[in-house]
C-alpha positions as CSV (number, residue, x, y, z in Angstrom):
1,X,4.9,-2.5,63.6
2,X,8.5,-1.8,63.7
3,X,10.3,-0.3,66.6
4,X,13.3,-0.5,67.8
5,X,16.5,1.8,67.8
6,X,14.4,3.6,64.7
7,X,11.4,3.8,66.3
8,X,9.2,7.6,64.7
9,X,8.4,8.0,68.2
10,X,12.5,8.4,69.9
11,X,13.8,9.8,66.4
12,X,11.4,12.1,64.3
13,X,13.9,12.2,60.9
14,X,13.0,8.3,61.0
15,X,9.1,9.6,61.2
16,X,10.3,11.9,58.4
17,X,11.8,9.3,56.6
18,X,8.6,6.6,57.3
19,X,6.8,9.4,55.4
20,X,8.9,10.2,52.5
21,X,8.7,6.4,51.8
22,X,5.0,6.2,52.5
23,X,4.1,8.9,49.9
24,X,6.2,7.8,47.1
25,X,5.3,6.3,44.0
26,X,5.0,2.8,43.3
27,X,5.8,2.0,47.4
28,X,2.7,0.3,48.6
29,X,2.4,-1.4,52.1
30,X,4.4,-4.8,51.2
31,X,6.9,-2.4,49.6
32,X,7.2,-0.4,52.6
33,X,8.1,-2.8,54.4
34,X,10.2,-4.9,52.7
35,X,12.4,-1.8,52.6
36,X,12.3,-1.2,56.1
37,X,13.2,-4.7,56.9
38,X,16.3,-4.6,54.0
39,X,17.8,-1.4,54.7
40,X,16.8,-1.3,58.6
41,X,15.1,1.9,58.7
42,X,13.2,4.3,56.4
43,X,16.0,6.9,56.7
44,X,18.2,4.4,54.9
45,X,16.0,2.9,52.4
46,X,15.5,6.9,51.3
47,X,19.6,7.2,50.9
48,X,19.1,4.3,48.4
49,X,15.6,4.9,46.7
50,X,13.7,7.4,44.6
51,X,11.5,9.0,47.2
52,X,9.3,12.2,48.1
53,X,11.3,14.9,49.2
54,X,10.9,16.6,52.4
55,X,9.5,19.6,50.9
56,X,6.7,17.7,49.6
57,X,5.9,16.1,53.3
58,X,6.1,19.5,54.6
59,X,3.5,20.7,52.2
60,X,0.9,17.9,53.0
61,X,1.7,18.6,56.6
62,X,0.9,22.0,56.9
63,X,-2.3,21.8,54.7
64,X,-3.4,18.7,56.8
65,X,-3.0,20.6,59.7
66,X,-5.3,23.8,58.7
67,X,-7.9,20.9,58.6
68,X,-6.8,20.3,62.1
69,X,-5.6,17.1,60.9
70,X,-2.2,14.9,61.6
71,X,-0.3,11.7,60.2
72,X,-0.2,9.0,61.8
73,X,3.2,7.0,61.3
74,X,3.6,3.3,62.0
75,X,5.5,3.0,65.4
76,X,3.5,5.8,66.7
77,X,2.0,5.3,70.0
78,X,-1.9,6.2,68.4
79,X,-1.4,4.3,65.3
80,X,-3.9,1.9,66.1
81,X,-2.4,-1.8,67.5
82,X,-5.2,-3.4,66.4
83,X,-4.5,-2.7,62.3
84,X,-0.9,-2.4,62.8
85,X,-0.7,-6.2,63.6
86,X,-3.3,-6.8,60.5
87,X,-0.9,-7.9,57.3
88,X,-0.9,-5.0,54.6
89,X,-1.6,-2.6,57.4
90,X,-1.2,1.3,55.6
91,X,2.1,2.9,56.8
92,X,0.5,5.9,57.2
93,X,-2.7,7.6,57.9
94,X,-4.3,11.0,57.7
95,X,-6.6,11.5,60.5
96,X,-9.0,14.3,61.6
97,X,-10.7,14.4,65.0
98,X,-10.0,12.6,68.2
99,X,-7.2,10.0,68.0
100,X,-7.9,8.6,71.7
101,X,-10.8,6.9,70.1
102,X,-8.5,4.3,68.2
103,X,-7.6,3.6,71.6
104,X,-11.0,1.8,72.5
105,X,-12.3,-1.4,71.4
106,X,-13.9,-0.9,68.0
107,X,-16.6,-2.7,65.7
108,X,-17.4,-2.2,62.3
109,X,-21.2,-1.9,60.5
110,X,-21.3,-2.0,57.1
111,X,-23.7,-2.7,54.7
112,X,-25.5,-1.4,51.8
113,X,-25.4,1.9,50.2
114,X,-29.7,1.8,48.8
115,X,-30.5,0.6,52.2
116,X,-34.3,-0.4,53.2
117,X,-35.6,2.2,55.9
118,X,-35.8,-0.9,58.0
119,X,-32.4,-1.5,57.5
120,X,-31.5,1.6,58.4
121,X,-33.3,1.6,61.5
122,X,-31.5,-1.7,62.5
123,X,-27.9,-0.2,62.0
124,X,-28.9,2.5,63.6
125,X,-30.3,0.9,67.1
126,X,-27.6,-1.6,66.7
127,X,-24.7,1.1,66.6
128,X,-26.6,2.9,69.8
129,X,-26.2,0.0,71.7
130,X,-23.1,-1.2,70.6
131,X,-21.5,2.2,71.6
132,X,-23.6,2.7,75.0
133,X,-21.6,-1.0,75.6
134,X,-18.4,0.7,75.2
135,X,-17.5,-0.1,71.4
136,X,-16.2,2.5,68.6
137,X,-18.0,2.4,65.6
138,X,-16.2,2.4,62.1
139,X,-18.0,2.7,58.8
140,X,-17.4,3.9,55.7
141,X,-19.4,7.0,55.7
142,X,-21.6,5.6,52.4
143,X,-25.0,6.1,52.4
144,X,-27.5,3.7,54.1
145,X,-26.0,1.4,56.4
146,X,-22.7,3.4,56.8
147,X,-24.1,6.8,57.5
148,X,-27.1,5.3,59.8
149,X,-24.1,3.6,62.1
150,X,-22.2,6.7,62.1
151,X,-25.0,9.1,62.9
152,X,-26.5,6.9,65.7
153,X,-23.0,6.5,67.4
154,X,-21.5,10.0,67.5
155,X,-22.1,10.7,70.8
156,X,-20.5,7.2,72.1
157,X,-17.7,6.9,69.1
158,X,-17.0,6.7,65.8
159,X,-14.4,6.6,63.1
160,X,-15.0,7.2,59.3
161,X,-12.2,5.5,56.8
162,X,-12.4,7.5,53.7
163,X,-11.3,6.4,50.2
164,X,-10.4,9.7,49.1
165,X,-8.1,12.4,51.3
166,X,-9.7,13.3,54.8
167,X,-10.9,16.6,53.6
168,X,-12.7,15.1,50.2
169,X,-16.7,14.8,51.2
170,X,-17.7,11.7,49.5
171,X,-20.6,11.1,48.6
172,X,-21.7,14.6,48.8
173,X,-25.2,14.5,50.5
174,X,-23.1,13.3,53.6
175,X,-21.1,16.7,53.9
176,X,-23.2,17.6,57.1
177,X,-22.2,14.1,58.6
178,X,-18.7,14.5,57.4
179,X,-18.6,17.5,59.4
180,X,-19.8,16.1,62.7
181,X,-17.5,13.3,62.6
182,X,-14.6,15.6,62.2
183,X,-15.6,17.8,65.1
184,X,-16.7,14.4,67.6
185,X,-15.3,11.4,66.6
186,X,-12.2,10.7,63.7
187,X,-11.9,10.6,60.0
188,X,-9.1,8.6,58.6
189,X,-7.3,7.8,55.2
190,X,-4.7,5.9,53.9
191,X,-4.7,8.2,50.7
192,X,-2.9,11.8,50.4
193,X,-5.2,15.2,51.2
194,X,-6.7,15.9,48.1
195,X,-6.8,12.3,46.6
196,X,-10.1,11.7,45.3
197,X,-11.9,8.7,45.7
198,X,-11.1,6.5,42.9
199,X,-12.7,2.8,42.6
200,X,-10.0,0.6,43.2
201,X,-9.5,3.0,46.6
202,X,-12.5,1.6,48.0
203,X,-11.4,-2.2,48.7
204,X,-8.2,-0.5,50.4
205,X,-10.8,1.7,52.6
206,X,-12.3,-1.8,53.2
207,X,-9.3,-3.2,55.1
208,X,-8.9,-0.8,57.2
209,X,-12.4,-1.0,58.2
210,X,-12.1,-4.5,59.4
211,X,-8.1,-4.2,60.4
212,X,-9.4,-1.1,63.5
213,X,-12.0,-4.1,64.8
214,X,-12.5,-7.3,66.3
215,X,-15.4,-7.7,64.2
216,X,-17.4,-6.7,61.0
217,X,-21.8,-6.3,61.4
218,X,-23.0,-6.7,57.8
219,X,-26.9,-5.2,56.8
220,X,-28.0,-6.1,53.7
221,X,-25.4,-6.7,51.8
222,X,-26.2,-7.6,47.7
223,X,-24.2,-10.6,45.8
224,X,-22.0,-8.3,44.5
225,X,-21.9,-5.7,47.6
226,X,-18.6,-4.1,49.0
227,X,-19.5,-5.0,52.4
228,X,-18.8,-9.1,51.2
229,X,-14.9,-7.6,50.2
230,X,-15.2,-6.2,54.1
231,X,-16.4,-9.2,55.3
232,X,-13.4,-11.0,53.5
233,X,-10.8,-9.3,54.6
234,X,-12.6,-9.5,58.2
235,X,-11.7,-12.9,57.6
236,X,-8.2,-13.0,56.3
237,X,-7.3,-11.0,59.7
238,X,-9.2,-12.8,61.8
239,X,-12.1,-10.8,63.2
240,X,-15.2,-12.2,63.5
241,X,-17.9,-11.7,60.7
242,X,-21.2,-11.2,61.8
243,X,-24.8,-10.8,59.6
244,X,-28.0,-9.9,60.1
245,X,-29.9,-12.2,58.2
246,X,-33.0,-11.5,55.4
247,X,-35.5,-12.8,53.3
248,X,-34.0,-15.1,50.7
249,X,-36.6,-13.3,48.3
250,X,-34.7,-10.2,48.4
251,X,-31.5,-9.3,46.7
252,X,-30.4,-7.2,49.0
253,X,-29.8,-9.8,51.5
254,X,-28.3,-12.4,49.0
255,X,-24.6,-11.8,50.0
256,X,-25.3,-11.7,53.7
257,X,-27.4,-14.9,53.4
258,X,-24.6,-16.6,51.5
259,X,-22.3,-15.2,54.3
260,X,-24.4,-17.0,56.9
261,X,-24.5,-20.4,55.0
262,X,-20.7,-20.1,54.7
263,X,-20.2,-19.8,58.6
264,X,-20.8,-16.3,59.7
265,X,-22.5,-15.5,62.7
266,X,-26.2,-14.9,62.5
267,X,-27.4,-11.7,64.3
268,X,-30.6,-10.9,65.5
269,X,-30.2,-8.1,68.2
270,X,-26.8,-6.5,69.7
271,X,-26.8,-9.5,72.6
272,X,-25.5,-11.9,69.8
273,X,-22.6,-9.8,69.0
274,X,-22.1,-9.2,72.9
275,X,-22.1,-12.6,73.7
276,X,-19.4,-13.6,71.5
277,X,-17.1,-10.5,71.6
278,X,-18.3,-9.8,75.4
279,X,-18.4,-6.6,76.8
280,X,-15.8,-3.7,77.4
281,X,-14.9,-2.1,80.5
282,X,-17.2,0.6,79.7
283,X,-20.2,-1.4,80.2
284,X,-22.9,0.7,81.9
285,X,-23.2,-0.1,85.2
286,X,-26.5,-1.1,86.1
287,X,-29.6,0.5,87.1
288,X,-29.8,-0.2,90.8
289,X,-26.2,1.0,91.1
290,X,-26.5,4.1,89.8
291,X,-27.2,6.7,93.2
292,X,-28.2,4.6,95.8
293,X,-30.1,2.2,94.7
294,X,-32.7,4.7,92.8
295,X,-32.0,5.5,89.0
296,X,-31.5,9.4,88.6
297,X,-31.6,11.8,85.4
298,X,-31.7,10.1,82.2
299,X,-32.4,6.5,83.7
300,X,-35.1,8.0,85.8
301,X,-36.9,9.2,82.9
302,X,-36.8,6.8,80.5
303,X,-38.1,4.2,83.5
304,X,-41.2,6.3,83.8
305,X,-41.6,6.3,80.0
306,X,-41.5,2.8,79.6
307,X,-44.5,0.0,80.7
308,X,-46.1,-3.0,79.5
309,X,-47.2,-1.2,76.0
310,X,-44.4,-1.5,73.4
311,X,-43.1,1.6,73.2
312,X,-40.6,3.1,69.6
313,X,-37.4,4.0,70.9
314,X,-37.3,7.0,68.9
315,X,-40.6,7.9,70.8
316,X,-38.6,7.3,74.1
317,X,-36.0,10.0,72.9
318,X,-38.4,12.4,71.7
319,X,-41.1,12.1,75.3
320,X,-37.8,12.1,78.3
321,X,-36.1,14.9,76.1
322,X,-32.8,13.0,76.5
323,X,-30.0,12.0,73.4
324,X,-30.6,8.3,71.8
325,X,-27.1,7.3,73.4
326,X,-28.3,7.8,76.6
327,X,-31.8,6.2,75.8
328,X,-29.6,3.2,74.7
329,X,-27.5,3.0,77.5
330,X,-30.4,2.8,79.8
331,X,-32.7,0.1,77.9
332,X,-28.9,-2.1,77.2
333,X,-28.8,-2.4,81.4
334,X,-32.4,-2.6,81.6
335,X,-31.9,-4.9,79.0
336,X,-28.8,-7.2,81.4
337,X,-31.2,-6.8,84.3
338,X,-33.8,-9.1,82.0
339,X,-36.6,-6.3,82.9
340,X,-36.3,-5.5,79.2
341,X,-38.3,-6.9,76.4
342,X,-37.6,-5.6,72.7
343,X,-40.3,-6.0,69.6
344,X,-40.1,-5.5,66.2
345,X,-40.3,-2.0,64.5
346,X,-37.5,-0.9,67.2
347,X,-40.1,-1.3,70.1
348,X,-39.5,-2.2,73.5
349,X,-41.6,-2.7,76.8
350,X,-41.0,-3.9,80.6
351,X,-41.2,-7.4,81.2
C-alpha cells in the first residue's frame, strides 16, 4: 500500500487520481503501480498518461452509490491490510454492505459449484462455527459450496467477491442471497458496476478471495475445479490451504485429494483449522461464564435440548427456536469445555 505525503486518505484529488488510473484501459495492478512508484503519485502519472477522465469517475460514483455502494482506494484506512500486502493486490474495489467486516480476521470456503448435499451440509456447519469463533467468511457466492458458506455465516460475517460489478447477480438463482449479503455482510469487486462476469474474471475474483484471509477451506473440489486456482494463489501469498478430504473413488474430491498429497492440511471438523490458525478475540466465552455460573437464553436452551442421543443440529435450531449462529456458538464452547461430542450426519450429543 502506498502512503505517504500522497496518501487518498490526507489528499482526496490523489484518491481521485488513484481512480482515474485504476479505471483506465490497459492499467492493471502491476501497471498501477509501477506508475505510482515512477511518477510518485497517481495525480502525476495522470498528467503524463492516457487515463479516465473525472467525469467518468463521477458517473460510476454516483451510480455505485444509489446501490448504497462505495470505492475503496488503496491507502484507504478500510481497504483491507490483509490483501493490500498480497502482491497484485486490486487498486480499487467496489464494495456494498458493511466495510467494518474487512476489519476482522477472515477465512475463505470454497469448493464446488454441483456440490453433494453432504458437502453442503459440511460447509455449512463448518462456516457456523468458524464465524461463532470470530472469523469472516468469504466465498464466491457460486453455487454449492460458496453459497452454503455464505448462507450459514450471515449472521456472524461474510463477504462475497464478485467477478462481475457489485450490482450483477451471478449466477441468477442466488439473487435472494445476493440480496442478504448486501443488506448484512459486504459484496466486493475489483471490476467496474455493470461489468459482467466474463471467464477470465473469475481467477482475478479468486485472488482476492485468498488475499482478504489467513486461510483457504476447500470442499470437493474436481481436477480441474476453480477452487485448486484458489488454493494456489492461497499459496503464492502465503495463507494456509486447508482440505477436507474424500473418497478417492469420487471425482469430485480428486483435486482436494491431490491438494492433501501435495502438503495441505487435512480437515476433518472446524478444531483442525482452529488449532492451526487459533482463535480470535471473539471467541465465545464459555458456558460457566456466561451469568453466574448458569447458562441463560440461547445456551440454556440448547443445554436442555441436547443428551446422550445424537441429536441433528438443524433439529437443535428448529426444537430451542433460536438462529444456527447461536446454536453454533453454544455447541463450539460446549465443544472447548470437552462436554461435546459430534457424529456424522451433522449430529452431536453430551459426553
Amino acid at each position: 500500500m502506498f502512503d505517504g505525503p500522497h496518501s487518498p486518505e490526507s489528499d482526496p484529488q490523489e484518491r481521485r487520481a488513484r481512480l482515474r488510473l485504476a479505471r483506465s484501459a490497459r492499467i492493471g495492478p502491476a501497471t498501477f503501480h509501477e506508475a505510482l512508484s515512477h511518477f510518485g503519485s497517481a495525480r502525476a502519472a495522470c498528467a503524463r498518461l492516457a487515463t479516465c477522465s473525472d467525469a467518468d469517475i463521477e458517473r460510476e460514483e454516483e451510480r455505485l452509490s444509489r446501490f448504497g455502494g462505495r470505492f475503496l482506494v488503496t491507502g484507504d484506512a478500510c481497504y483491507p491490510a490483509t490483501l493490500a500486502a498480497a502482491a497484485g493486490a486490486p487498486q480499487v474495489l467496489s464494495a456494498i454492505g458493511d466495510t467494518t467486516l474487512l476489519a476482522r480476521p477472515t477465512l475463505a470456503l470454497v469448493g464446488a459449484r454441483d456440490a453433494s448435499l453432504a458437502g453442503r451440509r459440511f460447509a455449512a456447519e463448518l462456516a457456523a462455527v468458524l464465524g461463532a469463533a470470530g472469523f469472516v467468511i468469504a466465498s464466491g457466492l457460486a453455487r454449492g459450496i460458496d453459497a452454503a458458506a455464505h448462507d450459514a455465516a450471515l449472521a456472524t460475517g461474510t463477504v462475497a467477491v464478485l467477478a462481475g460489478g457489485v450490482d450483477q447477480v451471478y449466477p441468477p438463482q442466488n439473487a435472494a442471497l445476493h440480496g442478504r449479503i448486501a443488506a448484512e455482510g459486504l459484496i466486493l469487486s475489483e471490476s467496474p458496476l455493470g461489468a459482467p462476469p466474463v471467464a477470465r474474471a473469475f481467477p482475478r475474483r479468486n485472488r482476492i478471495v485468498s488475499g482478504l484471509s489467513a486461510g483457504v477451506v476447500v470442499i470437493e473440489a474436481a481436477a480441474r475445479s476453480g477452487s485448486l486456482i484458489t488454493a494456489q494463489r492461497a499459496a503464492e501469498q502465503g495463507r494456509e490451504v486447508f482440505v477436507v478430504p474424500g473418497s478417492p473413488m469420487d471425482p469430485r474430491y480428486a483435486g482436494s485429494n491431490s491438494l492433501i498429497r501435495d502438503g495441505a492440511i487435512l480437515v476433518r471438523d472446524a478444531n483442525d483449522i482452529l488449532d492451526i490458525l487459533g482463535r480470535p478475540s471473539t471467541l465465545p466465552q464459555p458456558l460457566e461464564q456466561k451469568g453466574q455460573n448458569q447458562p441463560r437464553g440461547d445456551a440454556a436452551r440448547v443445554l436442555e435440548a441436547l443428551g446422550a442421543v445424537p441429536t441433528a443440529v438443524d433439529e437443535l435450531v428448529r426444537r430451542c427456536q433460536v438462529s444456527a449462529a447461536a446454536v453454533a456458538e453454544v455447541l463450539l464452547a460446549l465443544e472447548l469445555e470437552g462436554r461435546l461430542e459430534r457424529h456424522r450426519g451433522n449430529r452431536v450429543s453430551l459426553m
